[in-house]
C-alpha positions as CSV (number, residue, x, y, z in Angstrom):
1,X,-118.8,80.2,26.1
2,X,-121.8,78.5,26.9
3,X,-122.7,80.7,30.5
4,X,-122.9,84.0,28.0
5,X,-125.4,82.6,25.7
6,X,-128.7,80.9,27.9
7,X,-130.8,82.2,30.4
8,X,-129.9,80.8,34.2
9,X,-134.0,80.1,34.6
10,X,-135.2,77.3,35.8
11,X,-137.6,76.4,32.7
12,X,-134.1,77.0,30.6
13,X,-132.8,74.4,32.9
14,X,-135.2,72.1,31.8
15,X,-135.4,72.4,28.5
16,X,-131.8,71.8,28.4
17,X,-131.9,68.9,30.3
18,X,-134.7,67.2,27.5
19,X,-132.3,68.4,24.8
20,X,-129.2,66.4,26.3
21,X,-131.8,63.3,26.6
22,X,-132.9,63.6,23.2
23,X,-128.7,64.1,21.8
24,X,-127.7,61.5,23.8
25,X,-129.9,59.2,22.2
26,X,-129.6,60.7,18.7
27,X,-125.9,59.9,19.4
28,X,-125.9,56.6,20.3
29,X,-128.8,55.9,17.3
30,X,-126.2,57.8,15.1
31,X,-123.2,55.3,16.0
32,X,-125.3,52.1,15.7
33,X,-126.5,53.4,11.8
34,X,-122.9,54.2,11.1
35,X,-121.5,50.9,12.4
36,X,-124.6,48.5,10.6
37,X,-123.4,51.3,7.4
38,X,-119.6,50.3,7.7
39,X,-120.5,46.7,7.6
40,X,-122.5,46.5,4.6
41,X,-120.6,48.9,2.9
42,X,-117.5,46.6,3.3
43,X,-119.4,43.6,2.1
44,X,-120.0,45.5,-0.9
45,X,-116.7,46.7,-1.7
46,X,-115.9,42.8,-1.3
47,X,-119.0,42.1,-3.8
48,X,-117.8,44.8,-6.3
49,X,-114.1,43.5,-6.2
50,X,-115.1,39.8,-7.3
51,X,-118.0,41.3,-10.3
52,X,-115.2,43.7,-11.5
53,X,-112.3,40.5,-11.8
54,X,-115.2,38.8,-13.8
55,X,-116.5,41.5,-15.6
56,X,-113.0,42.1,-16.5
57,X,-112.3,38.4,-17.8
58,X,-115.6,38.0,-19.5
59,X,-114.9,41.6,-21.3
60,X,-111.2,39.9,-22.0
61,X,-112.4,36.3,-23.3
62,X,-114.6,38.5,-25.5
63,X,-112.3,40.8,-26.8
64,X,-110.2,38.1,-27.9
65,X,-112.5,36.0,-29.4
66,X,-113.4,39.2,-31.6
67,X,-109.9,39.2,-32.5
68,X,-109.8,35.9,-33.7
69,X,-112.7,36.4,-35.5
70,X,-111.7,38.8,-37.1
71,X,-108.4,37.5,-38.3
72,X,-110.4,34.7,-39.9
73,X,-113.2,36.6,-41.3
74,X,-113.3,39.8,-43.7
75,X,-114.1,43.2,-42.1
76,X,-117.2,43.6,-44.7
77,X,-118.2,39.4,-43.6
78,X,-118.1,40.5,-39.5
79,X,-120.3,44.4,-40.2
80,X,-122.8,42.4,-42.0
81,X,-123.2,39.4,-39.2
82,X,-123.5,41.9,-36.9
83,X,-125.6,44.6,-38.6
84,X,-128.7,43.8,-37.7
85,X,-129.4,42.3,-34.3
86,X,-132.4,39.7,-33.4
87,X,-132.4,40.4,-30.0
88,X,-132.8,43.5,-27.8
89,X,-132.2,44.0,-23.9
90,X,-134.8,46.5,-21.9
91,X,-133.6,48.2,-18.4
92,X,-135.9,48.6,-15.7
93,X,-134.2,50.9,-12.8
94,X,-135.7,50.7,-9.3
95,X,-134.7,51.5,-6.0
96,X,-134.1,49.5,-2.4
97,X,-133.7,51.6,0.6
98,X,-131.0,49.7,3.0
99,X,-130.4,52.5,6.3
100,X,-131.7,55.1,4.5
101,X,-130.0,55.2,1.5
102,X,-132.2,54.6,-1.6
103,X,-129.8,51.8,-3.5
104,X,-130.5,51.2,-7.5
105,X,-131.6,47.9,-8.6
106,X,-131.3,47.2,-12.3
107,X,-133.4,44.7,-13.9
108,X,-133.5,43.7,-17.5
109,X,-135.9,41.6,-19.6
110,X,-135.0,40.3,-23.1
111,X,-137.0,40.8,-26.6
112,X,-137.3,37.0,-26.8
113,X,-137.2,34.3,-24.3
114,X,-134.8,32.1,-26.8
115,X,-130.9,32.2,-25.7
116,X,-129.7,31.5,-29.6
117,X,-131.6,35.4,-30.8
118,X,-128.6,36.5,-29.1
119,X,-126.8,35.1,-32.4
120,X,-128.2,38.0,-35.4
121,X,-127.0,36.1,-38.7
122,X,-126.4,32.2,-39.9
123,X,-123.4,29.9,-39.3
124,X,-123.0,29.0,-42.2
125,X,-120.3,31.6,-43.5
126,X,-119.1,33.2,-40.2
127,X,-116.7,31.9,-37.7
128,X,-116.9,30.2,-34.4
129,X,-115.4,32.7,-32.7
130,X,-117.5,35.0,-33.4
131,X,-120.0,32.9,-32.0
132,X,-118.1,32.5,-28.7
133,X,-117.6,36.4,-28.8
134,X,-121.0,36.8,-28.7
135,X,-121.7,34.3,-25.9
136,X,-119.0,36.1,-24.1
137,X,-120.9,39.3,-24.0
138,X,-124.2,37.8,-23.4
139,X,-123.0,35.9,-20.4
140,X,-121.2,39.0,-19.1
141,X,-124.6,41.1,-19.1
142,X,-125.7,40.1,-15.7
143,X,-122.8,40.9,-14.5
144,X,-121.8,44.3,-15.7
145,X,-125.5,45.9,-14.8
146,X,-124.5,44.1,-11.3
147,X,-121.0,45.4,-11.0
148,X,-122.5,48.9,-11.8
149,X,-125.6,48.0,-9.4
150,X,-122.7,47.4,-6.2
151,X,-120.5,50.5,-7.3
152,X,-123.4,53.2,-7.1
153,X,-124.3,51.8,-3.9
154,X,-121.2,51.6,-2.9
155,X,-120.8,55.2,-3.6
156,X,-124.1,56.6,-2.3
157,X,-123.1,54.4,0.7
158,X,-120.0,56.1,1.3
159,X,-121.7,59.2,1.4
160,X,-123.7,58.9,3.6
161,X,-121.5,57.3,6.1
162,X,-119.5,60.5,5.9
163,X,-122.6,62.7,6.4
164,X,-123.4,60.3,9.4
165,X,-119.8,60.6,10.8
166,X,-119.8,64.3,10.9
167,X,-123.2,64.3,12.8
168,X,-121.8,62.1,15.3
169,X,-118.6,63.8,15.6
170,X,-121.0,67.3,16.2
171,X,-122.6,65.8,18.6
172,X,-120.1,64.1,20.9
173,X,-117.5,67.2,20.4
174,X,-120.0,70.2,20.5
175,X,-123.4,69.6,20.9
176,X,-123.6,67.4,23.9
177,X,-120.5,69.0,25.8
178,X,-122.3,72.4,25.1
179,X,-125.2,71.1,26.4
180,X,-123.4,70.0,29.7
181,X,-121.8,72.7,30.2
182,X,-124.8,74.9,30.2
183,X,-126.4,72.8,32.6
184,X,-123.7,73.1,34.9
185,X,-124.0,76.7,34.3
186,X,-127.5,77.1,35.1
187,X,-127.0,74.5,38.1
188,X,-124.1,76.6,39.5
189,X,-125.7,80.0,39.4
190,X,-129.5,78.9,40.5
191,X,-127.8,77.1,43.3
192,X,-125.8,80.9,43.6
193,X,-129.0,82.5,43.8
194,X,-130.8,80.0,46.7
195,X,-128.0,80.7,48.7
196,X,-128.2,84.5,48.0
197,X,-131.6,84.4,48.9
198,X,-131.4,82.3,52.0
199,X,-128.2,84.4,53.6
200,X,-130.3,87.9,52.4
201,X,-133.4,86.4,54.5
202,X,-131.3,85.5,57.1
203,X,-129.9,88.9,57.5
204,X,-133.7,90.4,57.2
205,X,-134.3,88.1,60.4
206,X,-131.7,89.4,62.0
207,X,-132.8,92.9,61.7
208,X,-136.0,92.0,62.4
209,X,-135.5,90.8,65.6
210,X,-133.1,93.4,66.6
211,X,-135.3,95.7,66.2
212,X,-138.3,93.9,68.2
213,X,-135.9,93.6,70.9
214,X,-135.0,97.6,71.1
215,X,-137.8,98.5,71.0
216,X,-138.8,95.8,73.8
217,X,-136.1,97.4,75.9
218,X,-137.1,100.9,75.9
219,X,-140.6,99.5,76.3
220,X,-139.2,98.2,79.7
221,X,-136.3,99.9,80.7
222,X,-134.1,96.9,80.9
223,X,-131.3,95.9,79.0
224,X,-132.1,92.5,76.6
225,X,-129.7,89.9,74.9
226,X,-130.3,90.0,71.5
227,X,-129.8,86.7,70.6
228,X,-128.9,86.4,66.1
229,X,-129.6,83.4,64.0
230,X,-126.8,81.8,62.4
């Protein structure tokens, strides 16, 4: 396939040669970055495993202090504590580029600096499980923006370990081999040609000679021993 589609020139010969240099080292580049990829990207599907079991438990303790709360305090009692809220959470996104592949950071700052604004109404006529709700959910923050910090990267990292897979597999199944096999190509037929050459010049000799030594003969009169080059 590859002897129908290059020129068998020299200066084809050598550009293919650069181009198997350059994929060669492309390749081997290639399998180091998908490697180094593979290993982060297991350490973060190890990361994301233990922030989604505590994500999932702080969600849970929550959840079930609600429900305590609410069986001790009247629906109208619990809309009103939690009407109004003192504090307020602002995201900052950013990005961190780890082998090429621009990871989301997530970074918050609070309204206040003090812990109890997370509490928006007096203890005086609301439960204490509704105060451990709310600590629940405060304390889980951190870790849910986390949690969804590891599982984007995680997915942008799987991505492009597939992208870098398929780049690798083109160039140790087709690219490289291709290039090989032109080479070999080229070699074959220039090496085709030299010999072509060197027998047609050999054969010009010959005839060359043979005729310098008729015409010697009839020059002289006596028969001569041509002698031909092998």
């Amino acid at each position: 396939m590859a002897s129908t589609q290059v020129n068998p020139t020299r200066m084809e010969l050598t550009r293919l040669k650069k181009k198997l240099v350059t994929a060669v080292r492309g390749h081997k580049l290639l399998k180091d970055k998908r490697d180094e990829l593979m290993r982060q990207f297991l350490d973060l599907i190890r990361e994301n495993m233990d922030l989604r079991l505590k994500v999932e438990k702080g969600i849970k303790d929550a959840n079930t202090n609600f429900v305590i709360a609410k069986a001790s305090m009247s629906n109208e009692g619990m809309h009103t504590a939690l009407m109004v809220p003192k504090q307020g959470v602002y995201l900052e996104s950013k990005k961190k580029n780890v082998m090429s592949v621009d990871i989301p950071v997530f970074e918050y700052n609070t309204r206040t600096a003090d812990e109890n604004d997370i509490y928006s109404y007096g203890f005086a006529y609301t439960s204490s499980d509704l105060d451990g709700a709310v600590k629940s959910l405060a304390d889980v923050l951190p870790d849910m923006l986390k949690l969804a910090e590891t599982e984007k990267a995680c997915q942008l990292m799987a991505a492009e370990i597939e992208k870098t897979r398929r780049r690798v597999n083109a160039l140790e199944h087709v690219i490289i081999p291709e290039t090989q096999e032109s080479i070999k190509y080229i070699t074959m037929k220039l090496d085709e040609n030299e010999r072509s050459t060197q027998i047609r010049l050999m054969k010009v000799k010959d005839m060359m000679l043979e005729q310098a030594h008729n015409y010697q003969d009839k020059m002289t009169g006596y028969p001569v021993e041509v002698e031909t080059v092998s």
